[in-house]
C-alpha positions in Angstrom: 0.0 0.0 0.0 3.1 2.4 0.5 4.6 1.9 -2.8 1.1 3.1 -4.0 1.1 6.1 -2.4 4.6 6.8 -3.0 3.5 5.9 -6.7 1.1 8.6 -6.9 2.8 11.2 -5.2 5.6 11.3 -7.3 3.3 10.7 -10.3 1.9 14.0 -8.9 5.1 15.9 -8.5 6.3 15.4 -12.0 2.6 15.9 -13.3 3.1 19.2 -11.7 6.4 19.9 -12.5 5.5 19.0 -16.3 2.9 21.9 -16.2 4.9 24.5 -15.0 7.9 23.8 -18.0 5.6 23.5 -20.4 3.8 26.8 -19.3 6.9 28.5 -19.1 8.4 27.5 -22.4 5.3 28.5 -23.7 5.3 31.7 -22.3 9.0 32.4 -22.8 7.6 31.7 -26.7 5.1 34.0 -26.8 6.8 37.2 -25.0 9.0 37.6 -27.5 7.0 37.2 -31.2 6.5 39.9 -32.7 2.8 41.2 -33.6 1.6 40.8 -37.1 0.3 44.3 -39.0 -1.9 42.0 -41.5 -5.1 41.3 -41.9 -6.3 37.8 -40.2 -8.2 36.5 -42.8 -7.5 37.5 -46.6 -10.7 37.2 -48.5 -9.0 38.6 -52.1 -11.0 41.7 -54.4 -15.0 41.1 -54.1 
C-alpha cells in the first residue's frame, strides 16, 4: 500500500512539474514574437 502512495505522489510531483515547464516555455515563446500588422483572414478583391 506504500509503494502506491509513494506511486502517486511522485506521479503528482512530475505531473506538476511538467505543467509549470511546459507553461513557461510556452510563455517564454510567446513574450517575444512579434505582432503581425496584417489582416487575419484574406478574403481577395469582391
Amino acid at each position: 500500500m506504500i509503494k502506491v502512495i509513494a506511486a502517486c505522489v511522485i506521479g503528482a510531483a512530475l505531473a506538476g512539474g511538467g505543467t509549470v515547464l511546459a507553461t513557461s516555455l510556452a510563455t517564454d515563446s510567446t513574450a517575444t514574437a512579434e505582432p503581425v500588422n496584417e489582416t487575419l483572414y484574406n478574403y481577395g478583391d469582391r
